[in-house]
C-alpha positions in Angstrom: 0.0 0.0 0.0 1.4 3.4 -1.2 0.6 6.7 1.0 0.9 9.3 -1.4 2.0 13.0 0.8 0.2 15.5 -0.7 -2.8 13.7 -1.0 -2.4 13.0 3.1 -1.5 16.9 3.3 -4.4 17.8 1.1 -6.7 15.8 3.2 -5.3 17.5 6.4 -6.0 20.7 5.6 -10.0 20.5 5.6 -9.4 18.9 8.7 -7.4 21.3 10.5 -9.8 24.3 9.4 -12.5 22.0 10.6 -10.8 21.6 14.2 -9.5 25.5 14.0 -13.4 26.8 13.1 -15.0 24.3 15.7 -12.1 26.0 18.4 -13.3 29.2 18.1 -17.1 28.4 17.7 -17.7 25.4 20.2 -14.8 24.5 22.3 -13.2 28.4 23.3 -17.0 29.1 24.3 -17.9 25.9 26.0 -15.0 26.5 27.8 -15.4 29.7 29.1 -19.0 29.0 30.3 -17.4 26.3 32.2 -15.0 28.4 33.9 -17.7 30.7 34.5 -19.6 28.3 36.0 -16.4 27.0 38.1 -16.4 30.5 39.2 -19.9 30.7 40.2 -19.7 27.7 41.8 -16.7 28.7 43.9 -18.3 32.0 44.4 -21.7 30.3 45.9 -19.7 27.9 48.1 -17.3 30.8 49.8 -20.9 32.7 50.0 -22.4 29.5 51.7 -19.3 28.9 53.9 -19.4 32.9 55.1 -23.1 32.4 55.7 -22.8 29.4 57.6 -20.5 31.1 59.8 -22.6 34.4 60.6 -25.7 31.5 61.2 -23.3 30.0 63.7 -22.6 33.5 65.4 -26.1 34.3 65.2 -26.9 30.6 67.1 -24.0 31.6 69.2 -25.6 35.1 70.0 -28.9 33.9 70.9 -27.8 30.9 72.6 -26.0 33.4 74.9 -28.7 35.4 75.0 -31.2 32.8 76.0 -28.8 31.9 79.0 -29.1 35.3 79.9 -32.7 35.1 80.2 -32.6 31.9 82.1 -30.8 33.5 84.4 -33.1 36.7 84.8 -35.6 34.4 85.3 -34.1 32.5 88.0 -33.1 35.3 89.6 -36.3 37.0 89.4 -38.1 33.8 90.6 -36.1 33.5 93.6 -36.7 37.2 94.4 -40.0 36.5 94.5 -40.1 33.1 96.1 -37.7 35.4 98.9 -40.2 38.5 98.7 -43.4 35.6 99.3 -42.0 33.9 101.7 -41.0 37.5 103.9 -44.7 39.0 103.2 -46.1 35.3 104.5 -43.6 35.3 107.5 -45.0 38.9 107.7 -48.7 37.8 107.6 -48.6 35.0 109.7 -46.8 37.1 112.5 -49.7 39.4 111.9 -52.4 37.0 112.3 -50.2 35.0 115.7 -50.1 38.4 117.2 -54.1 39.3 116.8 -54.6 35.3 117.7 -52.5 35.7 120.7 -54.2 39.5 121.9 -58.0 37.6 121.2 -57.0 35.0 123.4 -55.3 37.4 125.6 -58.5 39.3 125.8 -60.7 35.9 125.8 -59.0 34.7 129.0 -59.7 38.1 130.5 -63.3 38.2 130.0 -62.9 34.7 131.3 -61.3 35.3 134.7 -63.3 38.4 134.7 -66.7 36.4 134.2 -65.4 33.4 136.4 -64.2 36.5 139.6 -68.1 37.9 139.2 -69.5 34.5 138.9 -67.4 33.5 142.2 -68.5 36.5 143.9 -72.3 36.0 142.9 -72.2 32.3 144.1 -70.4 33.2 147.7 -73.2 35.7 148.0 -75.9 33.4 146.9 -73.9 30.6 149.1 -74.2 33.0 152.3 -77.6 33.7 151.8 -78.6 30.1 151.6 -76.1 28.9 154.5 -78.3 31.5 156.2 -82.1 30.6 155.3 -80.4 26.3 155.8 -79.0 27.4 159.1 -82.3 29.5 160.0 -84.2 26.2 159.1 -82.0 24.1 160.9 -82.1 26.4 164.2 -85.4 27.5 163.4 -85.0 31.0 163.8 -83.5 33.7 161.9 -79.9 34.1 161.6 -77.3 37.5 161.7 -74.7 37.9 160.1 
């Protein structure tokens, strides 16, 4: 088999402007648009990596700041637990006291009632000693 050169070199030359035309047309473009894209895809993951790190501050922050407000509250409930539990110490001593000055004042009327019933009886205890003793001697007794 004989290869003849210029027909080779004549065959070649359709061939390069073919690969030369489809360069510039389809490969330089295609080519670009993938760099682009690279680029864009770069660009989307340094954007996603810089917005996954503020989302972390901003967890951070309010993580932080819901500590914070755990604390308040506790605080603030045992302020008022403290606060309740003084006012009720306060109360109760309030109502002891009145309890202690009714039955102060109950025992008293009490002794008081008791003296004038005591004195009542002895006089209604003489009187009778005296109409028993009258009945007994049959006659009237003096003091």
């Amino acid at each position: 088999m004989h290869i003849d050169p210029i027909l080779v070199l004549l065959q070649m030359v359709p061939f390069l402007l073919a690969v030369f035309g489809l360069w510039f047309i389809i490969f330089k473009p295609t080519l670009k648009l993938l760099e682009a894209r690279e680029a864009r895809i770069v660009g989307a993951r340094k954007e996603a990596e810089a917005l996954s790190a503020r989302l972390d501050a901003k967890v951070a922050e309010f993580e932080d700041r819901l500590q914070e407000a755990n604390a308040a509250a506790a605080a603030e409930r045992t302020r008022l637990r403290r606060e309740t539990a003084a006012r009720e110490d306060e109360v109760l001593g309030q109502a002891r006291a009145e309890a202690e000055r009714l039955a102060q004042e109950a025992r008293a009327h009490i002794q008081a009632e008791a003296a004038a019933g005591r004195a009542l009886l002895r006089r209604e205890a003489d009187g009778l000693a005296r109409d028993i003793a009258g009945a007994v001697l049959g006659r009237e007794v003096i003091q």
